[in-house]
C-alpha positions in Angstrom: -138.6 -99.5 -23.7 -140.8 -97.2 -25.6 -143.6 -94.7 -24.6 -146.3 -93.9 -26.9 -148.6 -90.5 -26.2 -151.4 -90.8 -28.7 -153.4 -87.2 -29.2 -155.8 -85.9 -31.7 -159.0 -87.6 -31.3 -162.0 -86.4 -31.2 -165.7 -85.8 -32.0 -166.0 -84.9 -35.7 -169.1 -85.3 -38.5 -169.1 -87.7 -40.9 -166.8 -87.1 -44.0 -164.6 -84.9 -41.6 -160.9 -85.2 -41.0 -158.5 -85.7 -38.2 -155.2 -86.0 -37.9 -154.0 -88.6 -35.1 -150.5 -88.2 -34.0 -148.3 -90.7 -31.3 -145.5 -89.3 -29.6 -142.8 -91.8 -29.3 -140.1 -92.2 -26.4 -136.5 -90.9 -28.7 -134.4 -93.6 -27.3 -135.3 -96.2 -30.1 -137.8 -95.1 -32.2 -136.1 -95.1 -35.7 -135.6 -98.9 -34.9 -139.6 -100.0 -34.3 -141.9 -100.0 -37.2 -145.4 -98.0 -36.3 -148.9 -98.9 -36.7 -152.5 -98.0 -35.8 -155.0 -100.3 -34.6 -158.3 -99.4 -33.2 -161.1 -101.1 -31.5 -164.7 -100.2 -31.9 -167.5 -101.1 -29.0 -168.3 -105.4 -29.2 -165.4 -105.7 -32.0 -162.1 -107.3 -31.9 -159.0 -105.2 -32.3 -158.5 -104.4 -36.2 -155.3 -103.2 -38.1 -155.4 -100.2 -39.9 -151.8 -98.8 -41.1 -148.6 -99.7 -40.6 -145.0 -98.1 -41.9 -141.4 -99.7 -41.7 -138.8 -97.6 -39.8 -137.2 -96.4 -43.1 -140.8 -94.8 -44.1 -140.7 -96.5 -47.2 -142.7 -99.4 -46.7 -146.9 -98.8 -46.0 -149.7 -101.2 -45.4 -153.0 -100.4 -45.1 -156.7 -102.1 -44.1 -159.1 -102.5 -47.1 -161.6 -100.2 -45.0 -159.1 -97.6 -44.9 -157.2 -97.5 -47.8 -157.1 -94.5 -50.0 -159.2 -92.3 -46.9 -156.2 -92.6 -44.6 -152.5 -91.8 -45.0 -149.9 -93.0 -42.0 -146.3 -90.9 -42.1 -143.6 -90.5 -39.5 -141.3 -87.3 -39.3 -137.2 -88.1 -38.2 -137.6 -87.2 -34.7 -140.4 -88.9 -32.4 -143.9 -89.0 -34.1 -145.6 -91.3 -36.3 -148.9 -89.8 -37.7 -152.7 -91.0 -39.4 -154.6 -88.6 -41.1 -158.2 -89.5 -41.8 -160.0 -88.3 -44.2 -163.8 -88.8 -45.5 -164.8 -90.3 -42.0 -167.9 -92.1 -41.8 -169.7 -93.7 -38.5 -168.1 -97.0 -39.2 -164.5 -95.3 -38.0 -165.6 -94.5 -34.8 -163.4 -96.6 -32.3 -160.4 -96.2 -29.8 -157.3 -95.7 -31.7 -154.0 -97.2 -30.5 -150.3 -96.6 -31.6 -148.1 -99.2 -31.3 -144.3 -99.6 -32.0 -142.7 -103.3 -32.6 -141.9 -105.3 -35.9 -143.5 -104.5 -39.4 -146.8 -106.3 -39.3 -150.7 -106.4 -40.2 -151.2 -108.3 -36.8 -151.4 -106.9 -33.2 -149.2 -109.3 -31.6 -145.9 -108.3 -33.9 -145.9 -104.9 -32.0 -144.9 -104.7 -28.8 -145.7 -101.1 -27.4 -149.0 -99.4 -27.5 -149.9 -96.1 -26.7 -153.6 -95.4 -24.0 -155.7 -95.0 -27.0 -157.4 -92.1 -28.2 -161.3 -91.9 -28.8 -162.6 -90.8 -32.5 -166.0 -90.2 -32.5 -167.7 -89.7 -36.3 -171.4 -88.5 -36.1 -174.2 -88.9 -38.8 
């Protein structure tokens, strides 16, 4: 079992930054792969960045890519910074932990969700 604590959300202007970070249970998290997902009002629930366990391997959405940067540190936290945010970003961010993937259903943990909210 793993327990993901997302934090960092927020309300910012548009071509802000925030840094997301997920806090992951110790017990098995240099096993899981970690992504972010998020889910904006009326849309389905879209992929945004992934990285293997090793931290050598990175995927990112087309919408994203080259904006935001997904890490993880050796101890418990994966992490997404955004940068140049736009209105189009504004949705409920979710960590998840599970098996290297562009696709929700390879993951099999997710964190509560944190708002972002990007102004005009």
């Amino acid at each position: 079992q793993v327990q993901l604590v997302e934090s960092g959300g927020g309300l910012v202007q548009a071509g802000g930054s925030l840094r997301l970070s997920c806090a992951a249970s110790t017990r098995t998290y240099g096993n899981y792969a970690m992504a972010w997902f998020r889910q904006a009002p009326t849309k389905d629930r879209e992929f945004v960045a992934a990285i293997k366990a090793n931290a050598e391997v990175t995927a990112y959405s087309d919408s994203v890519k080259g904006r935001f940067a997904i890490s993880r540190d050796n101890e418990s936290t994966a992490y997404l910074q955004m940068n140049s945010l736009n209105p189009e970003d504004t949705a409920v961010y979710y960590c998840a932990a599970g098996f290297y993937g562009v696709v929700w259903y390879r993951y099999d943990y997710w964190g509560q969700g944190t708002q972002v909210t990007v102004s005009s």
